[in-house]
C-alpha positions, 0 to 999 in steps of 0.5 A: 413619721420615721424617727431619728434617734433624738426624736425616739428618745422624746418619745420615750418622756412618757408617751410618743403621741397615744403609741407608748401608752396603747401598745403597752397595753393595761395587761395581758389577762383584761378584757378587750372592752375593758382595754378599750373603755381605758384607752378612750379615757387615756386619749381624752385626756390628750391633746386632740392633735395627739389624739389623731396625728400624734405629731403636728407642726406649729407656726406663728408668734404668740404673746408673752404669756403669764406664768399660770398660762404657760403651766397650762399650755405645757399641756399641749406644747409639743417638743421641737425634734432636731429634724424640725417636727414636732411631738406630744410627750404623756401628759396626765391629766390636771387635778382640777380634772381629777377633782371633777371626775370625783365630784361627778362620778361613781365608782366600782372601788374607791381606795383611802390612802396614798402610800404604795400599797394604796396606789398598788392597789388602785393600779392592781383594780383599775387594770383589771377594769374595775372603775377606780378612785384613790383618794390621799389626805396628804401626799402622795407617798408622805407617810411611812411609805416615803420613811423606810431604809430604801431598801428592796429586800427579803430581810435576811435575818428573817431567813436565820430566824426561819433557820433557828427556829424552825419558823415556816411563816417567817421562810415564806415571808421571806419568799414572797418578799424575794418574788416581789423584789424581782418585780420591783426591779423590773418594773421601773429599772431605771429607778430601783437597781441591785446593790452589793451589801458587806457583811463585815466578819471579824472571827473565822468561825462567823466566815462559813456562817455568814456564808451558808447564809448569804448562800441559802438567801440566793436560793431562796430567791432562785425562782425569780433571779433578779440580783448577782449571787453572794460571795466571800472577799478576802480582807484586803479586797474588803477594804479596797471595797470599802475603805472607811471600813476598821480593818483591825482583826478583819477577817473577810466580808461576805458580799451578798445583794438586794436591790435599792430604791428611791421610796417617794418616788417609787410610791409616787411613780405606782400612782401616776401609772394608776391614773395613766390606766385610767384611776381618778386619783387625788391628793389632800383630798380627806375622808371625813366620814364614810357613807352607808346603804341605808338598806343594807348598812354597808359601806358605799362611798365616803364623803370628802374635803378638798384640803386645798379648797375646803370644798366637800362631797360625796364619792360613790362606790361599790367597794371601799378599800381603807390602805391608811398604815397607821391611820388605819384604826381612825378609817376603821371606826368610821365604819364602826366606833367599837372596832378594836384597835389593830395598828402598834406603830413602831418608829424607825430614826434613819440619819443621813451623812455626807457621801464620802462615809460610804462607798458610792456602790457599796452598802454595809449591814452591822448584823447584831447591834449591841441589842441585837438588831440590824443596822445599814450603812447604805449610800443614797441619793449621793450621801450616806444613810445609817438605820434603824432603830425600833421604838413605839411612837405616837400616830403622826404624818411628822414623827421626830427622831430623838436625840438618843435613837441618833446617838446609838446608831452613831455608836454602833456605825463607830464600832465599824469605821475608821474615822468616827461619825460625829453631831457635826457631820449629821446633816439630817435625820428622820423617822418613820412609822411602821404599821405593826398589825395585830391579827383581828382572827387572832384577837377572836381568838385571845390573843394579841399577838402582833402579825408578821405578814400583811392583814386584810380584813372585813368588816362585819358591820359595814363590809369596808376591806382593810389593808396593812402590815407587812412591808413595802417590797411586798406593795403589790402581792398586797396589793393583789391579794387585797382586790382578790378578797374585794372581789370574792365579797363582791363577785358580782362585778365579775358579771359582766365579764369585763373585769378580769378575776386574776391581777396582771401587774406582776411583769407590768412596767410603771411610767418612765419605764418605756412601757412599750419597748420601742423607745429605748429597750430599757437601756436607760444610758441612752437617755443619759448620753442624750441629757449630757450631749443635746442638753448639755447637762453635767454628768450627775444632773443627768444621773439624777434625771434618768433615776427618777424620771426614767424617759420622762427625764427628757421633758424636764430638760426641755423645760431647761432648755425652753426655760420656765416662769421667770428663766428665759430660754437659753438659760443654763441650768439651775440648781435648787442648791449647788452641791446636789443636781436638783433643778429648779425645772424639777418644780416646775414639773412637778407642779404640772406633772405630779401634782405636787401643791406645796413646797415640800410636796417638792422639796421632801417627795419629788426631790429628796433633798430635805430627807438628805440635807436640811441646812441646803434645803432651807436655803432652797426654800424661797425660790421653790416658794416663788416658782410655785407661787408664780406657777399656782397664783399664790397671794403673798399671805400665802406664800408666807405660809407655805414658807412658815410650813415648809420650815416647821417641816424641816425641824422634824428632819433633824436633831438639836445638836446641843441635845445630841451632845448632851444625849451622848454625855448621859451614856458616857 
């Protein structure tokens, strides 16, 4: 079939048929039998017409369907083309299937956890050909991986540590930090993208410091240039930049650049990826204990509980990789009661304000807070992000920031802005835990000393592989290194010669990205002018759409156009709340596309609009509420439920503002 342009463009939703999917192809070093053992699992999970023509016309009238058969038909609808044929955009497969596969299957790796080390690392195995499993007890991404400053960074104080010091560990780190941010740019651009950052210098001695830093941080990261190089601006240009910036005694700015992501969804997008290569994966599906050989005592599976059904089984595999963060240590004892604790978490309170305290394209770091760490000030997602602290927490999926972690980073932000941030202009705040790691060789050793790098270890009881530490720019070196050791322990799953001994992943695109080449090469624009021209959608809608969906964008405006559950077709488009482009069609696929199974799984991960602003995201909440519920069949006990829920959440994304006062009347 020749393709008009509009046609390229559906094609470009994830997958035109089975093309984007096979000519993209798992990787460069994997096996032909292993290519081809994935592209039979891929076209199974296809339309069968997909699967043969890749394009079929429809006609005839159906019956009004309910709102459970039309998530169901979504499936195999294909999208109309302005030349009147008809095409199958990518469709992952259910979760009920993914379930079936589990409760049937064995596997070669079985990985615990979905953040984005544990999705890199099911992605990483099943694209070498090993039969992979991933398995997450909450959402995708919910933890820590969905908590961070959003940045995609070496960490430019750790090059001035590695410089004082004369630390080589920490100059590495922030090498293999820069390599692995060039990925991360490449492999979803349309998400992740560079952002100019201001270190603003009020002595003129600081001005050739700053530079030679910025400088030695560019290269630093010259093997793999992937961002525009630092430079110095002059004070008036500082503040044309960035005018809320306090321009008393400013002497200039040094500008130098890291790149910038939406985390969730980035850690949601690895995973997706994963099960296009073929990984069964699985979300609020918990280890509720591990299995062992009863001849050789290691670990061989785990036993698991479906959190949404309460059903349990077991789940058999060769290798067992735990990539929990700070529930490492609960997966650990699992396979060894007296395993010495490893994980220190560390809580980091990010806040968010509205957009007009930054510019829409410029970030600021404060270098030396007033105890000596760092603070952003970054635009994000249309509003204003300011982080981060550093204090010790207890393990939780919920940590809460306090009224004190808030009121100090509003102090430091004050010391550098024109206007003051006050308790009336936070409209959300949140914290997030960091897996600190103490070296277990170093604990042989005596000493407790907590690592800067990522850990994994093996255990001696069991043989289970532990991943944790380091950072998130680093998921897929983790990643790697994490099946490398999987398969140094067990090389006989090498034998075969089907699985691939060294990782491909490293100039691997994610879905969205069009995989293939043929959609749209990677000039995302494209899909943006199509959004705003043929969907008549407004500028920042389609802004949005793109940024998170990549080319799948166009299947959530053909949800807008076709309409959804109780919108008819020809409806204009709706928000989920009127100042942010969230769209009520967001639900709808993530409900059939990205298994989200609870409002927040929507609200918090798949939008981020609970993360941006809690007072709009409560007034969503009852229309999420009843298009899932539509969607899902909820009863109203459960739908009242998942509302009561939903908002427990909320109140850990914000601070009492009386206590927040009276936090700040303390200091004073």
């Amino acid at each position: 079939m020749s393709l008009p342009s509009h046609l390229a463009l559906l094609g470009m939703a994830g997958s035109l048929a089975v093309a984007d999917r096979l000519l993209s192809g798992p990787g460069s070093s994997s096996s032909s039998s292993s290519k081809d053992k994935r592209q039979q699992q891929q076209q199974q999970h296809l339309p069968l017409a997909a699967r043969t023509a890749g394009c079929k016309e429809v006609h005839g009238n159906k019956r009004e369907q309910s709102p459970a058969e039309q998530l169901e038909d979504m499936r195999t609808t294909p999208i109309k083309c302005r030349d009147g044929t008809l095409v199958y955009p990518y469709s992952l497969p259910t979760r009920d299937d993914q379930l079936d596969r589990l409760k049937k299957e064995s596997y070669d790796v079985l990985v615990i956890g979905g953040g984005c080390v544990g999705s890199g690392v099911a992605l990483d195995a099943q694209v070498r050909g090993l039969k992979t499993a991933m398995v997450e007890a909450d959402d995708f991404s919910a933890g820590t991986s969905g908590r961070s400053t959003k940045l995609i960074h070496g960490g430019i104080r750790y090059l001035e540590t590695a410089f004082w010091k004369l630390d080589y560990g920490s100059f590495t780190l922030v090498q293999e930090a820069l390599e692995e941010r060039a990925h991360m740019l490449n492999a979803a651009p349309y998400m992740n993208s560079a952002l100019p950052i201001m270190i603003p210098i009020y002595k003129w001695w600081e001005v050739p410091y700053f530079w030679a830093g910025a400088k030695a941080y560019d290269l630093v990261a010259s093997r793999q240039k992937s961002v525009p190089s630092s430079h110095f601006m002059d004070a008036d240009e500082a503040l044309f930049q960035f005018p809320m910036l306090r321009g008393d005694g400013l002497k200039g700015a040094i500008i130098y650049y890291d790149g910038q992501m939406n985390d969730t969804r980035m850690g949601l997008t690895i995973a997706l990826t994963a099960a296009q290569e073929g990984a069964t994966i699985a979300n609020r599906v918990e280890v509720i204990s591990l299995l062992k050989d009863p001849q050789t005592g290691l670990v061989s599976g785990a036993r698991v509980r479906d959190k949404v059904k309460g059903d349990d089984w077991e789940i058999s595999a060769k290798v067992v990789v735990n990539a929990t963060g700070v529930f490492a240590d609960k997966i650990r004892k699992m396979d060894d009661p007296e395993a010495i604790e490893l994980i220190e978490p560390a809580a980091g309170v990010h806040v968010m304000f509205p957009a007009h305290f930054s510019p829409a394209k410029m970030g600021l770091i404060v270098p030396k807070t007033t105890d000596g760490r760092v603070l952003f000030f970054l635009p994000w997602e249309g509003c204003t992000l300011a982080g981060t602290t550093d204090s010790h927490s207890n393990i939780t999926m919920t940590p809460q920031p306090t009224a004190q972690e808030v009121n100090f980073i509003m102090q430091e932000t004050n010391r550098y802005l024109t206007t003051n941030v006050t308790a009336d202009d936070l409209i959300a705040a949140w914290s997030g835990l960091r897996p600190l790691v103490k070296d277990p060789e170093k604990i042989k050793e005596g000493t407790a000393a907590l690592s800067r790098n990522h850990v994994i270890e093996v255990s001696d009881t069991g043989k289970l592989i532990t991943v944790t530490g380091g950072k998130w720019t680093t998921y897929r070196r983790m990643a790697e290194d994490t099946v490398d050791r999987l398969l140094a322990e067990k090389p006989e799953l090498l034998a075969d010669g089907a699985v691939a001994p060294k990782a491909s992943t490293w100039n691997m695109k994610l879905l969205g990205a069009d995989r293939a080449g043929i959609v749209c090469d990677q000039k995302f624009n494209k899909i943006g002018i199509t959004l705003r021209n043929d969907y008549e959608l407004p500028e920042d809608v389609a802004m949005h759409l793109v940024k998170s969906y990549g080319t799948r964008a166009l299947q959530v405006a053909e949800l807008v156009r076709t309409g959804y559950t109780d919108v008819k077709a020809g409806t204009r488009m709706k928000r989920l709340h009127m100042r942010y482009p969230f769209l009520e069609a967001e639900v709808v696929f993530a409900v059939e596309q990205e298994y989200a199974l609870k409002p927040m799984d929507i609200l918090a991960r798949r939008t981020r609009l609970a993360f941006l602003d809690t007072e709009a995201t409560s007034t969503a909440i009852p229309r999420v509420v009843k298009l899932m519920g539509d969607l899902l069949g909820w009863s109203w006990r459960q739908r009242a439920a998942e509302t009561a829920e939903a908002i427990a959440f909320l109140q850990t994304m914000n601070v009492d503002k009386t206590a927040l006062l009276k936090s700040n009347k303390k200091k004073k």
